[in-house]
C-alpha beads as a LAMMPS data file, in Angstrom:
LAMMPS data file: protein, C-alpha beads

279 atoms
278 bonds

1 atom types
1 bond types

-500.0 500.0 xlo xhi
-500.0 500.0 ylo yhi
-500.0 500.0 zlo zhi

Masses

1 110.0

Atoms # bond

1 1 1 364.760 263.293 -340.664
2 1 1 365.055 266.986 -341.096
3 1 1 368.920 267.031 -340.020
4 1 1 369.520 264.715 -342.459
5 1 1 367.957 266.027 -344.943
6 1 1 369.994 269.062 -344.495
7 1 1 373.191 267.618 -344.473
8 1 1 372.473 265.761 -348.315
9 1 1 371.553 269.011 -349.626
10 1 1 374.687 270.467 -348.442
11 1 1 376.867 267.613 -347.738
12 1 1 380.425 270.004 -348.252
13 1 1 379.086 272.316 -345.507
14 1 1 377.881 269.957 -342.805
15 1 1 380.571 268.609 -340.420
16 1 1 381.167 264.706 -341.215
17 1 1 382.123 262.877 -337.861
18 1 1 386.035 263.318 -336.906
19 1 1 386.036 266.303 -339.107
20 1 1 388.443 268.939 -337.930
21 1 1 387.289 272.845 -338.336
22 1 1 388.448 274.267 -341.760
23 1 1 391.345 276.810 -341.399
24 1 1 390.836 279.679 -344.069
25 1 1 394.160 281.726 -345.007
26 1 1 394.092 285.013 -346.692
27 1 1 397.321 286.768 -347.146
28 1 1 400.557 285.434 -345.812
29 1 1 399.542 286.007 -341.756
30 1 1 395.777 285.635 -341.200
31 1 1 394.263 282.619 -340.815
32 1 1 390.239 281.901 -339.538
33 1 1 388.986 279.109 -337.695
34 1 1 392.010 278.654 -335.453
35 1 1 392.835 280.283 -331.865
36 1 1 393.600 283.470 -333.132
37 1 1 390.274 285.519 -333.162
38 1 1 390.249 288.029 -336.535
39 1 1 389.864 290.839 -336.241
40 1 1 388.849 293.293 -339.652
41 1 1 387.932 296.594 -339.567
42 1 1 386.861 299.508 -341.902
43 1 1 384.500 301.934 -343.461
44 1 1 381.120 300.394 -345.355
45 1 1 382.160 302.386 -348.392
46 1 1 385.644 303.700 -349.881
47 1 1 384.933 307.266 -350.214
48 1 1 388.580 308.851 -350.771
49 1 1 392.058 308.047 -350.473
50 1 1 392.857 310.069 -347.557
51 1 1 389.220 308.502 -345.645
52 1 1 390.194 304.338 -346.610
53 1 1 393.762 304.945 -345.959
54 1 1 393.513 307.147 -342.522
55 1 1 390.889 304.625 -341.366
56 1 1 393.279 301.542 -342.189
57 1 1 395.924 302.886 -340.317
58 1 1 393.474 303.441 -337.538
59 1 1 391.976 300.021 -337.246
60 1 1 395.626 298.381 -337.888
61 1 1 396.965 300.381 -334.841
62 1 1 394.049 299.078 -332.931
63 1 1 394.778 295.445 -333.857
64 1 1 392.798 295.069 -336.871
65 1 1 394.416 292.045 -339.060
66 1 1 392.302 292.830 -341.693
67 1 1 391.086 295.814 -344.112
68 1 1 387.600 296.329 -345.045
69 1 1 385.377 298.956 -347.260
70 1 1 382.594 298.510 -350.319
71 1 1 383.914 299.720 -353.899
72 1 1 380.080 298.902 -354.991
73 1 1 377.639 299.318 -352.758
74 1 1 373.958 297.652 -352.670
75 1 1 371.746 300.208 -351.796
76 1 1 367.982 300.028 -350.852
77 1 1 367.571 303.396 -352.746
78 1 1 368.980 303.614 -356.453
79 1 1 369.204 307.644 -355.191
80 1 1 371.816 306.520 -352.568
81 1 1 375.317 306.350 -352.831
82 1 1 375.928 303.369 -354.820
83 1 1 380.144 302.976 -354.031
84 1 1 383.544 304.637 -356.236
85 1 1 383.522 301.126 -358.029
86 1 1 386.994 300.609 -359.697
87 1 1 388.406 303.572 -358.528
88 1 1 387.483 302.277 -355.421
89 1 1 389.099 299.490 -355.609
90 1 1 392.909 300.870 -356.578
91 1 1 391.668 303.308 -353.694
92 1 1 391.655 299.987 -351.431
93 1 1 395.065 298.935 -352.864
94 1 1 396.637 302.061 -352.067
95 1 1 395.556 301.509 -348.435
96 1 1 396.644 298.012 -348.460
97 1 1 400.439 299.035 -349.671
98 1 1 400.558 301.748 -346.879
99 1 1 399.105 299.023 -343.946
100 1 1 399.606 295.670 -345.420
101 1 1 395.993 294.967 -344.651
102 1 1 394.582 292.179 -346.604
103 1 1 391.525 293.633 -348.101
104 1 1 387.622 292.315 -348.019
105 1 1 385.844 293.734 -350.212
106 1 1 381.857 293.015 -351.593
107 1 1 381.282 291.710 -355.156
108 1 1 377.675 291.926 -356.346
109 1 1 377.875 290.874 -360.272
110 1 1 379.020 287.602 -361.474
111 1 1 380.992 289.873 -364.515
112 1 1 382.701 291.814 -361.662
113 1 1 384.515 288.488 -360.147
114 1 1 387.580 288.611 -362.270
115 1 1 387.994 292.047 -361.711
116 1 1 387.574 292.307 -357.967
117 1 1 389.513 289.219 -357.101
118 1 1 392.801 290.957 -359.332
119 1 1 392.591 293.371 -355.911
120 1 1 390.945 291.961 -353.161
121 1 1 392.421 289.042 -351.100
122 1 1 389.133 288.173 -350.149
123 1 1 385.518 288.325 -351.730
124 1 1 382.933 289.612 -349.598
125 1 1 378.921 288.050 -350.542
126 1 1 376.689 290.289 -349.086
127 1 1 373.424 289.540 -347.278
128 1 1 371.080 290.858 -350.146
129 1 1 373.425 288.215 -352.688
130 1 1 373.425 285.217 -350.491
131 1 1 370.574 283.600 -352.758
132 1 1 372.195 285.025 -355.903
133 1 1 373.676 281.059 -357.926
134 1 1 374.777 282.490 -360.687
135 1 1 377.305 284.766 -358.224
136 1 1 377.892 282.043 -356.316
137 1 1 379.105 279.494 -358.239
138 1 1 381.448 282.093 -360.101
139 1 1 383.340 283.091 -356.497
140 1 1 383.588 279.108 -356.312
141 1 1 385.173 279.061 -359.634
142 1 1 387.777 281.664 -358.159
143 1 1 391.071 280.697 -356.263
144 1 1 389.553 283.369 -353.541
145 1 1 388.857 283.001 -350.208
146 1 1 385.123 283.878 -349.771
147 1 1 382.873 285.611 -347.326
148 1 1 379.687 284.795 -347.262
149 1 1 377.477 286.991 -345.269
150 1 1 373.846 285.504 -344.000
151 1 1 371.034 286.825 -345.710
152 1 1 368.205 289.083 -343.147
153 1 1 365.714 286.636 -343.660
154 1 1 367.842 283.438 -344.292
155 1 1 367.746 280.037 -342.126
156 1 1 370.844 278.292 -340.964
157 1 1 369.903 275.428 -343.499
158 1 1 369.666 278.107 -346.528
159 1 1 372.629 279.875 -345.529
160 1 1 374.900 276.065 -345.629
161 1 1 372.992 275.654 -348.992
162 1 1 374.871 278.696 -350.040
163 1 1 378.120 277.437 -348.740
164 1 1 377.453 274.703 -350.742
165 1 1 377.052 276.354 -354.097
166 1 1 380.506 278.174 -353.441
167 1 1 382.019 274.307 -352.008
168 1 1 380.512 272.520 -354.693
169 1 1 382.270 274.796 -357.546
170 1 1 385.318 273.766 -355.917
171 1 1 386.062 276.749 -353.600
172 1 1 387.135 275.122 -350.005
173 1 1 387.558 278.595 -348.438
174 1 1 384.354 280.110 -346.716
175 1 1 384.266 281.990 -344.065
176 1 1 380.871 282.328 -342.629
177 1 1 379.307 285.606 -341.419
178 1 1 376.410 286.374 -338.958
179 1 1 375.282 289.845 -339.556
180 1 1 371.635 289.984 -337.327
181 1 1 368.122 288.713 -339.145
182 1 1 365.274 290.604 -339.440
183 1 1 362.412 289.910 -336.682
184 1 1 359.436 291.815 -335.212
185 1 1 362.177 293.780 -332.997
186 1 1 362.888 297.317 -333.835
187 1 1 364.845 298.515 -331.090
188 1 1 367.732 297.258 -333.298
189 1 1 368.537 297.194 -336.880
190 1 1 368.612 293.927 -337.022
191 1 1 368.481 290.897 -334.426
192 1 1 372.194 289.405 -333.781
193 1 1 371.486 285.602 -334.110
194 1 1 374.206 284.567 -331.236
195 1 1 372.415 281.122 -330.944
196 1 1 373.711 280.485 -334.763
197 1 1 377.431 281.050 -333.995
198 1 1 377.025 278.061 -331.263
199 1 1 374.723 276.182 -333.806
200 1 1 377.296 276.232 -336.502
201 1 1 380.647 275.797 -334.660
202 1 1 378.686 272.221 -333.730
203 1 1 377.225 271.731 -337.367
204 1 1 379.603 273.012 -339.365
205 1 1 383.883 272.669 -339.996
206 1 1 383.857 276.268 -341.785
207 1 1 384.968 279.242 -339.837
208 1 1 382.595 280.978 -338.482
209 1 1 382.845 285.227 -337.779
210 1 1 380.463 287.947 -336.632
211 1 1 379.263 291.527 -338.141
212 1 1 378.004 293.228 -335.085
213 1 1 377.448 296.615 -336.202
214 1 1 375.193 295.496 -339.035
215 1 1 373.003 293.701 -336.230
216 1 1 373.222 296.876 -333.998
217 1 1 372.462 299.981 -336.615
218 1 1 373.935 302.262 -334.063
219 1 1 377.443 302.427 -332.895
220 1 1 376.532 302.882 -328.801
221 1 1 375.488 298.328 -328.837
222 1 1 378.238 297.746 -331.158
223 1 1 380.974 296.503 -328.878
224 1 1 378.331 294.719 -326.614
225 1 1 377.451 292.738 -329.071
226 1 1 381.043 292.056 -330.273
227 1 1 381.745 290.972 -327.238
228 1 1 379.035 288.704 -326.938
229 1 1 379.742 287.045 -330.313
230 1 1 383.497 286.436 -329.024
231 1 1 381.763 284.537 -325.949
232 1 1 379.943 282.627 -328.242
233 1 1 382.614 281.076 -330.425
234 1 1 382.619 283.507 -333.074
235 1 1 386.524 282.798 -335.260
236 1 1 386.025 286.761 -336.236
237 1 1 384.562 289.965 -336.119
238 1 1 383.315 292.584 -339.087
239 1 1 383.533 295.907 -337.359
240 1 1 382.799 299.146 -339.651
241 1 1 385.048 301.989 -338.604
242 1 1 385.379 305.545 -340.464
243 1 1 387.373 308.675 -339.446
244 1 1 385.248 310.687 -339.094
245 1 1 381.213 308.859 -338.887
246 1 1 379.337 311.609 -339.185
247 1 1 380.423 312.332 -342.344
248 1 1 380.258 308.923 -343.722
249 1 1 378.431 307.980 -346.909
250 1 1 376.495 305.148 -345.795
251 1 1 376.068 303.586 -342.247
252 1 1 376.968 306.942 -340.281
253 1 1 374.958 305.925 -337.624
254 1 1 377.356 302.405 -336.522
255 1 1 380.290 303.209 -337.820
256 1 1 382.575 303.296 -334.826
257 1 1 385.829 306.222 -334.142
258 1 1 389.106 305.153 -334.275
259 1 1 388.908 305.797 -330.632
260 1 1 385.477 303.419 -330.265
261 1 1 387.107 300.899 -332.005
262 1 1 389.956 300.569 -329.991
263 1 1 388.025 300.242 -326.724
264 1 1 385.575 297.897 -328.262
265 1 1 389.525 295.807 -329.477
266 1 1 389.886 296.250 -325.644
267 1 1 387.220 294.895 -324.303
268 1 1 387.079 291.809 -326.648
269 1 1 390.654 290.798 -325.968
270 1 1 389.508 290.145 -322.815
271 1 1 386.867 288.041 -323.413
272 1 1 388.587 285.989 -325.586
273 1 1 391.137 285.371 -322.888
274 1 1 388.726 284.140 -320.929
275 1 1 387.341 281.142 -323.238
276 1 1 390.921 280.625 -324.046
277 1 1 391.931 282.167 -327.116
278 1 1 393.372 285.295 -328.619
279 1 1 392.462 288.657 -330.617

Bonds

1 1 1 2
2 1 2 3
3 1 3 4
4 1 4 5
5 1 5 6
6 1 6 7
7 1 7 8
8 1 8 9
9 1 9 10
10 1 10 11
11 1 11 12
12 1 12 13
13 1 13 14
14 1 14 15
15 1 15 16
16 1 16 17
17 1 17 18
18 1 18 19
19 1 19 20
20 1 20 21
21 1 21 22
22 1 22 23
23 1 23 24
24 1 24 25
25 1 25 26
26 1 26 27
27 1 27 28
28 1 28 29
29 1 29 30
30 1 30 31
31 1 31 32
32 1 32 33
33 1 33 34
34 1 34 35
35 1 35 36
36 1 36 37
37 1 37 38
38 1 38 39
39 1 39 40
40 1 40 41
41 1 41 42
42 1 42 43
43 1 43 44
44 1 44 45
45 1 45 46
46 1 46 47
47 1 47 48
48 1 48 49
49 1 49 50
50 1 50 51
51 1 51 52
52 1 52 53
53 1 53 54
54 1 54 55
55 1 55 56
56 1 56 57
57 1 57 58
58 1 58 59
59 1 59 60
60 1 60 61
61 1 61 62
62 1 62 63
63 1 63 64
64 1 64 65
65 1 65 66
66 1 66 67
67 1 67 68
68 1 68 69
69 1 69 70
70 1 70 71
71 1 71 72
72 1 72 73
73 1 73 74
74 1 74 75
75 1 75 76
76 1 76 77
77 1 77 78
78 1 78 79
79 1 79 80
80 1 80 81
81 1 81 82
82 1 82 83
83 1 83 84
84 1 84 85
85 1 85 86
86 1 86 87
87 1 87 88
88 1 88 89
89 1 89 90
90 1 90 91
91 1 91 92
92 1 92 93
93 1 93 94
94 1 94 95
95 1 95 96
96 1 96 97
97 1 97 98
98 1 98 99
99 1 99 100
100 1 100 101
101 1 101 102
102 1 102 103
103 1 103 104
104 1 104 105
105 1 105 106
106 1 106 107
107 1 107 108
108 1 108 109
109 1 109 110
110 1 110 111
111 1 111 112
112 1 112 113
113 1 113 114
114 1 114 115
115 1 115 116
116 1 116 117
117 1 117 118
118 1 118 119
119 1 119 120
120 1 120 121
121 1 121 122
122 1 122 123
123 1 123 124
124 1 124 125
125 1 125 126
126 1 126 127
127 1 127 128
128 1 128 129
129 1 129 130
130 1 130 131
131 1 131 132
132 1 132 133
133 1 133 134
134 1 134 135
135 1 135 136
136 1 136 137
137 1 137 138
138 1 138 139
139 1 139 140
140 1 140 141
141 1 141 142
142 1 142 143
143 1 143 144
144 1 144 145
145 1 145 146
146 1 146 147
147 1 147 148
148 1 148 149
149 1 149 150
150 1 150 151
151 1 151 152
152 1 152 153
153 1 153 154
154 1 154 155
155 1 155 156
156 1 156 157
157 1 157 158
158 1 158 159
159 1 159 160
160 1 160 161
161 1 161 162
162 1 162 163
163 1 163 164
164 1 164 165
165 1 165 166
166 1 166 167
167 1 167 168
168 1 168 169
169 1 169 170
170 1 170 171
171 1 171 172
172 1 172 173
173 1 173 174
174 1 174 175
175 1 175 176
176 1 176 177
177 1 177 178
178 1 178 179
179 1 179 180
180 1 180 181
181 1 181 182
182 1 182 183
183 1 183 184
184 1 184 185
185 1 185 186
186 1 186 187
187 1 187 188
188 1 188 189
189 1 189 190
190 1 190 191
191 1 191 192
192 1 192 193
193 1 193 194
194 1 194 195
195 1 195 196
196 1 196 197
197 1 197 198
198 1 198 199
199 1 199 200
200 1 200 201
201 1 201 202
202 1 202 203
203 1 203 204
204 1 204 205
205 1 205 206
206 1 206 207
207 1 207 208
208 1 208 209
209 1 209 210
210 1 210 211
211 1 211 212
212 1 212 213
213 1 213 214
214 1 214 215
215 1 215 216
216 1 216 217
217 1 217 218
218 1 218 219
219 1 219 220
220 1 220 221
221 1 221 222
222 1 222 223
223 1 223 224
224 1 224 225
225 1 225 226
226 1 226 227
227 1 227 228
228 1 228 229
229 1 229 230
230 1 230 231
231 1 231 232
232 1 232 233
233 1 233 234
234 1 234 235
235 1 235 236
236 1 236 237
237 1 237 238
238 1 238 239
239 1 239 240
240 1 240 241
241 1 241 242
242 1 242 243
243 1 243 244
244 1 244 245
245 1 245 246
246 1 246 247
247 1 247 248
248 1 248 249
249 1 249 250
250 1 250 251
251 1 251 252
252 1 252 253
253 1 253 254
254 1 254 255
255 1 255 256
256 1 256 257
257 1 257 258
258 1 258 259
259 1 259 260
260 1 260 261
261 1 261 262
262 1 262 263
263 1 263 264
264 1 264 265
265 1 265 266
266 1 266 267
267 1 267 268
268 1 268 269
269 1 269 270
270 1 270 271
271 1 271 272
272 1 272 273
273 1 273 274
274 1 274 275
275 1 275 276
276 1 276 277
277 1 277 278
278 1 278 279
């Protein structure tokens, strides 16, 4: 009775019978939900020409197929660095001309919409704006692809009710995005929900990708858990990358190297050529 209950209150999201997964395109070459694993990678937060573009070039020679870094950025503290905003965001298009990166990039006000989505390729919703309607339904109302990241305390069945605000406004493309929930473990940031990837590649057509350094907090579990999330079905992985970490603005502590990042790319190429598909 549950299940179904579920599936009326998010009847785009659920998987009818016979339904084939939902391929998501952004750009001209990347496409989610098919064999291809994608792969994006970046800094949280666009802190400088030179930083977003160095870091692009480093994650695209790595494999990367994607571009991503925060122009606004939601911040527990209003003291902390709260993103470039629209400079960021030519900052990002810069970067994109010199890689030809697609760019992902985190909208947090339903007035910022138009304006993001003139830049980005795709619109990031981030886990503290997964429960935020009004910002939901205006993605929907966009012609952008959408990612739409699981809120830390938010059940599989919320999480498809969000899909469904962004579905329901008439927006077909949504990627989904396990980034760990919050639990009585501390040894982590936050607790990578692997069990969900499985969960939803059964429940649900829409793509379904992973954010393992946001479940880690610290760049050393990073690639094990990226590599775990490839085992598990995941159609993607969110990887944060910066030049040079320690200096970073926000999420020092798991932003990988270039040079971490392209052993962790490694690594999960050949896991996914072990379940059959590519990275």
């Amino acid at each position: 009775m549950a299940a179904a209950h579920s599936k009326k209150k998010a009847a785009l999201a659920y998987r009818r019978p016979g339904q084939p997964n939902t391929l998501v395109e952004v750009g001209s070459h990347v496409c989610f939900g098919g064999e291809k694993i994608v792969l994006i990678g970046g800094p949280c937060a666009v802190e400088s020409q030179k930083q977003i573009t160095d870091t692009a070039k480093a994650v695209a020679k790595a494999g990367a197929a994607m571009l991503r870094g925060g122009a606004w950025k939601p911040r527990t503290s209003p003291y902390d660095f709260q993103g470039l905003k629209e400079e960021g965001l030519v900052m990002l298009a810069e970067a994109r001309k010199v890689t030809d990166l697609p760019i992902v990039t985190e909208v947090l006000d339903p007035r910022d919409v138009e304006k993001v989505s003139a830049v980005a390729d795709m619109l990031q919703i981030g886990s503290r704006s997964v429960q935020n309607f009004p910002l939901l339904r205006e993605v929907g109302a966009s012609n952008k692809p959408v990612l739409l990241k699981r809120g830390m305390m938010t059940t599989i069945e919320e999480w498809l009710a969000a899909a469904e605000y962004i579905l329901a406004a008439g927006n077909s493309q949504v990627v989904l995005c396990e980034r760990g929930i919050r639990t009585f473990e501390t040894a982590l940031r936050n607790t990578l929900d692997v069990g969900a990837v499985a969960v939803l590649k059964h429940i649900t057509h829409l793509p379904v990708i992973v954010d393992p350094s946001h479940a880690a907090g610290d760049f050393r579990y990073v690639a094990a858990l990226a590599r775990a999330a490839i085992a598990a079905g995941a159609d993607g992985l969110l990887v944060e990358s910066h030049w040079r970490p320690a200096e970073a603005l926000s999420d020092a502590c798991q932003s990988l190297t270039p040079e971490q990042f392209q052993e962790m790319t490694d690594q999960c190429r050949s896991v996914a050529a072990a379940i059959g598909r590519t990275l």
